[in-house]
N, C-alpha and C positions, 0 to 999 in steps of 0.2 A: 426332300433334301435335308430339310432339320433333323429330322429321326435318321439321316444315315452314320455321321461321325458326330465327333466335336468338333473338329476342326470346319465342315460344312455348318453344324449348327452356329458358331460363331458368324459367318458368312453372311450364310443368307438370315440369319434372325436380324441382321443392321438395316435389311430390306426390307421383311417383312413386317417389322414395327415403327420403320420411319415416317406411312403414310398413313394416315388408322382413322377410319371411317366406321363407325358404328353406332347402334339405338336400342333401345330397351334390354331386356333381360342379359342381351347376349354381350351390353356392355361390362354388366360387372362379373362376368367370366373374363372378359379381358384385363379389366384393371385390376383382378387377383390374379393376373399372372403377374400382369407389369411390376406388381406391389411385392411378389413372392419373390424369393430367391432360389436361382438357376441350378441346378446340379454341376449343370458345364461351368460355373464362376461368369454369366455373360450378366451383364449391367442393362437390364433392358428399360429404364426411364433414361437412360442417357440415350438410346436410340430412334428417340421419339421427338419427332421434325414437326409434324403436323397432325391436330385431333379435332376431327369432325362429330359429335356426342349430340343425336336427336333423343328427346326422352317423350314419345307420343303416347304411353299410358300413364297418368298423373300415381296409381296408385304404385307404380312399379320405383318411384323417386324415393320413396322413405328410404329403401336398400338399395339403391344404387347412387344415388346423391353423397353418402358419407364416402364414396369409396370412390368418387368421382374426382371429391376437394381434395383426398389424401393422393392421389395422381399426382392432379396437379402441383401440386407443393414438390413431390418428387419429379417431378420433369424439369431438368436443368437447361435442356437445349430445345426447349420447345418455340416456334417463332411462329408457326400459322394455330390459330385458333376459332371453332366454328359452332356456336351452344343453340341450340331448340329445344326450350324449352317451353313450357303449358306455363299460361301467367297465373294459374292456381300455384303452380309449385316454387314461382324463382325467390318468394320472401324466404323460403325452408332452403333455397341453394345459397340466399346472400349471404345468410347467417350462417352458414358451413364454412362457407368462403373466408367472410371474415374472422370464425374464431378462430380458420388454421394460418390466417396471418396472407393471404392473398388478395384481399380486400382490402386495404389501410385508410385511414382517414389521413387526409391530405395536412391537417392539421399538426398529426404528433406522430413523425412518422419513426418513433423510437416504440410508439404502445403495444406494436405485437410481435414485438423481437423477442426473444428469448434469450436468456441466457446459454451460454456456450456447455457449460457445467453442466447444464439440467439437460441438456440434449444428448441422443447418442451421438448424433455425427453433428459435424460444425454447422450453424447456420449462418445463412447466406444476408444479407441485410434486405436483398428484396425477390420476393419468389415472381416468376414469369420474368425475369429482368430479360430475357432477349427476346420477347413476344412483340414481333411487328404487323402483324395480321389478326384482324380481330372481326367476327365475323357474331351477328346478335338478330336474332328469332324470337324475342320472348320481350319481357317487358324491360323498359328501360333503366331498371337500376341496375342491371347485369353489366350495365355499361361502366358501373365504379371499378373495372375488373381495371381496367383501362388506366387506372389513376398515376399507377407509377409504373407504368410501361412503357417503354419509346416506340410506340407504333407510328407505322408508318403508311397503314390503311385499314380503312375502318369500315363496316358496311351493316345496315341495320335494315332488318329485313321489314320489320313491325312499321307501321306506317305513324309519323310524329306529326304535333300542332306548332305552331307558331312557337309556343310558352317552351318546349320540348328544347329548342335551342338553347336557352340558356341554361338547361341543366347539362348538355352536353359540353360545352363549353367549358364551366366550373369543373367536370371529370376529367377532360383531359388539359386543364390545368394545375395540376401537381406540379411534384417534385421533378419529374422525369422531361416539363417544356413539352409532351407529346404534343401539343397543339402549332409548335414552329416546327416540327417535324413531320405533322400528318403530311403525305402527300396523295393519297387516294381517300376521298369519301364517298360513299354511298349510301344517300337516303329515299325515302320517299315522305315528301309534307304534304298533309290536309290542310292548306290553302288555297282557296280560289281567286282571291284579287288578289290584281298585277302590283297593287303598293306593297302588299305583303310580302308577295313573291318578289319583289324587288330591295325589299329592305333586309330580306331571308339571305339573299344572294351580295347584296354589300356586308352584313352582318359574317358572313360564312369569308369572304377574302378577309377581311380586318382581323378573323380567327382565324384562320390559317394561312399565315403567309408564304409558305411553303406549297403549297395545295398547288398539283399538278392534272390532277382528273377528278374530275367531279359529274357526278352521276346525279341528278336531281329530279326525281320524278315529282309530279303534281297529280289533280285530277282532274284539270286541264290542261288539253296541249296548246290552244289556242291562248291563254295565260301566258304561257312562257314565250310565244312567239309579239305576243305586245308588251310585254318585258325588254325582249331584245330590242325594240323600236326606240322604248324608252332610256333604252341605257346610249342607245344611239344619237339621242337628242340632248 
């Protein structure tokens, strides 16, 4: 149906790149379309809602990682986001991320703005600004993604320590408050005792006040059910 007009191409390409699920090589055949421009005049980084991006061969990231972070810079309306990546490669993704200004230190959040002048098209003051779904497979500094984002569900596939909390905490403490606005998290902690997992679980309300579902796996079930006794008492 896209190869039969324009006017179909228009159509159904709002469809078929609004939900994009893809991994390895076959990714950055995609992000060179997304990146190129249409014959038909169609804007395809505006049509992009949600991007699930697994990268399971580490050697295939050198060439598809650059073309990954230049995506994303271009995806204006992007709000669900889903990365897997190999904890060999996310130090080579942070650093893409950050020089194209998706990454920001929470500290100076004027340092990777750009000039208006120096750019072709206007920049926006913060890229991923409508990303409320944030979804992380890989090591935990992926998670700075998060910094000036207003998400509004978070879910980390990687399994975290006690200590893991408070760097999460400090990310989604920026500019953008995501921490009074998280309402879904999803983790899993390596803790075994109930005082940990009890001071994990007051720690987690006191940070997100907002917080509506919570997903907390342990590697005891029986932990968490003398947890509940204890919050009962």
């Amino acid at each position: 149906m896209v190869r039969t007009c324009s006017h179909a191409h228009k159509i159904v390409s709002r469809l078929l790149y609004r939900d994009i699920k893809t991994k390895n090589h076959h990714a950055r055949r995609l992000f060179v379309t997304i990146l190129s421009n249409s014959k038909f005049s169609v804007h395809y980084p505006s049509f992009v809602v949600s991007l699930d991006y697994s990268a399971a061969i580490p050697s295939d990231a050198y060439l598809t990682f650059p073309l990954l972070s230049a995506t994303l810079v271009a995806l204006p309306n992007l709000r669900n986001l889903s990365l897997s990546i190999p904890f060999s490669m996310t130090e080579f993704l942070v650093r893409l991320l950050t020089r194209n200004g998706i990454i920001r230190q929470s500290s100076s959040p004027f340092k990777y703005i750009r000039p208006i002048s120096e750019a072709l098209y206007p920049v926006i003051p913060y890229n991923l600004s409508l990303l409320h779904s944030l979804c992380i497979d890989s090591h935990l500094s992926l998670l700075t993604i998060a910094r000036c984002c207003p998400l509004k569900e978070l879910t980390i596939q990687e399994p975290i320590d006690f200590s893991d909390l408070d760097f999460i905490s400090s990310c989604l403490a920026g500019q953008s408050n995501t921490a009074e606005q998280l309402r879904s998290l999803t983790i899993t902690v390596e803790i075994e005792t109930v005082s940990e997992i009890a001071y994990s679980l007051l720690g987690l309300a006191a940070m997100f006040p907002s917080l509506e579902v919570l997903v907390f796996r342990t590697a005891h079930i029986n932990a968490l059910v003398r947890v509940f006794f204890f919050f009962l008492i």
